[in-house]
matplotlib code that plots the C-alpha trace (Angstrom):
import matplotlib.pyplot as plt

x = [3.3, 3.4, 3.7, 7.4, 10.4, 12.5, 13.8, 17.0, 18.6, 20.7, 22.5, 24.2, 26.8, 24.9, 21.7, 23.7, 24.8, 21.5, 19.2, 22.0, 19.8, 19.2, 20.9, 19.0, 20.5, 18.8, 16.1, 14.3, 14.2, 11.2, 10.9, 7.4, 6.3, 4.2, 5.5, 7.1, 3.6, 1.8, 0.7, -2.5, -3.3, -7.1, -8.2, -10.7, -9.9, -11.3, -9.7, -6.3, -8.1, -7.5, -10.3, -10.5, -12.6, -13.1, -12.9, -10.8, -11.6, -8.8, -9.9, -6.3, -7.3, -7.2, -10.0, -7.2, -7.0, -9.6, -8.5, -10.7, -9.3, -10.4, -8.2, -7.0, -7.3, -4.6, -5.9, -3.9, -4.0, -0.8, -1.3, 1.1, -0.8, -0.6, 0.8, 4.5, 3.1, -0.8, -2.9, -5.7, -9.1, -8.9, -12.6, -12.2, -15.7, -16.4, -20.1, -20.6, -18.1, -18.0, -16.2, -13.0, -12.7, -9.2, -6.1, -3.4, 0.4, 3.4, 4.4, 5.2, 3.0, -0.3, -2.7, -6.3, -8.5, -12.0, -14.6]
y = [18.9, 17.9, 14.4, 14.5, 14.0, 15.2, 15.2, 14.4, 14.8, 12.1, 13.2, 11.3, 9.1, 8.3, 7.1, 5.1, 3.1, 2.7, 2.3, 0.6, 0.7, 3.9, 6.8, 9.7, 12.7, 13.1, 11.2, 13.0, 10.9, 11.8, 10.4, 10.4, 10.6, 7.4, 4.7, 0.8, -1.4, -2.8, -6.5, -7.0, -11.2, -11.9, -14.4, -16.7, -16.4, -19.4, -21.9, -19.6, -20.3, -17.2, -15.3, -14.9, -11.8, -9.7, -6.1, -3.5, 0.0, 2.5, 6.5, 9.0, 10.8, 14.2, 12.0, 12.8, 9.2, 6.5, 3.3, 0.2, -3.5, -7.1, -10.0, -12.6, -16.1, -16.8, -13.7, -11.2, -7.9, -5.3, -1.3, 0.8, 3.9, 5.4, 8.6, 8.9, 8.8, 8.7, 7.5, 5.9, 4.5, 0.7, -1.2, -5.5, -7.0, -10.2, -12.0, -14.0, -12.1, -9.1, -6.0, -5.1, -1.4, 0.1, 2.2, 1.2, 3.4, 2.3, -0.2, -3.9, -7.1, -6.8, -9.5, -9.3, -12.5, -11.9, -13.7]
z = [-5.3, -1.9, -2.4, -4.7, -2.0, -4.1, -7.7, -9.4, -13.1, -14.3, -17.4, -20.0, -19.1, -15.8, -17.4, -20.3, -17.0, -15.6, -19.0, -21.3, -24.2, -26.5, -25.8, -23.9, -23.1, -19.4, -16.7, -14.1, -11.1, -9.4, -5.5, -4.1, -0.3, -0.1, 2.3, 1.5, 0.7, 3.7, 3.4, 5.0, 5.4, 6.4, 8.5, 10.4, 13.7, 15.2, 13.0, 10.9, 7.4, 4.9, 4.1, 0.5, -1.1, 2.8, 1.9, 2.7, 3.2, 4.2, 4.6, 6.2, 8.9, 6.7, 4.3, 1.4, 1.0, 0.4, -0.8, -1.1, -1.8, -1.6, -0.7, -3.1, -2.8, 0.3, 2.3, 1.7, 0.0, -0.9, 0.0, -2.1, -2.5, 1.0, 1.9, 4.1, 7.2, 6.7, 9.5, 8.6, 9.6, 8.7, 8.0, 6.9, 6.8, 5.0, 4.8, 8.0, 10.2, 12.4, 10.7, 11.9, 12.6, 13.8, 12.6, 10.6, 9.8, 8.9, 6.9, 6.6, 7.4, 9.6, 9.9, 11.2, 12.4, 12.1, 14.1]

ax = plt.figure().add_subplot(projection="3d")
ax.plot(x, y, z, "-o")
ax.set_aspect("equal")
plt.show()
């Protein structure tokens, strides 16, 4: 599909190498298009505190994607589902704050103080 980068057979005495278990005659490696995870850390901008439970929303610009996420306990939330190179709409609102509405691509850390 259009999200497999490419795919590779490893035969015998490759995967013995890699698996060392069983024997298996052959893997399929199969290398998808989505990009590294993106760490997203949430936080009060007035006083650097993490925002714990603010809500994610993620839609691509194509609206293939839609992701929605909540952060943890210290702020943060990990994206691992995005497309190679998907641009997408970015919306953080937690109760008492204004939402945060902008883009996000790429990969990496981002972090985003709501006021």
């Amino acid at each position: 599909t259009a999200n497999i980068a490419s795919l590779q057979v490893l035969k015998d005495s490759v995967v013995g190498k890699i698996i060392s278990c069983r024997r298996v005659p052959q893997v399929i490696l199969v290398t998808t298009r989505y990009q590294p995870a993106i760490c997203i850390r949430v936080f009060d901008f007035a006083n650097g505190q993490a925002l714990s439970g603010a809500t994610l929303e993620l839609v691509s610009s194509d609206n293939k994607d839609r992701i929605n996420n909540i952060t943890d306990s210290a702020g943060y939330v990990f994206i691992h589902e995005l497309r190679w190179g998907a641009v997408c709409q970015l919306r953080v609102s937690s109760a008492g704050y204004q939402t945060y509405n902008g883009e996000l691509s790429g990969s990496g850390k981002k972090e985003i103080g709501l006021l």
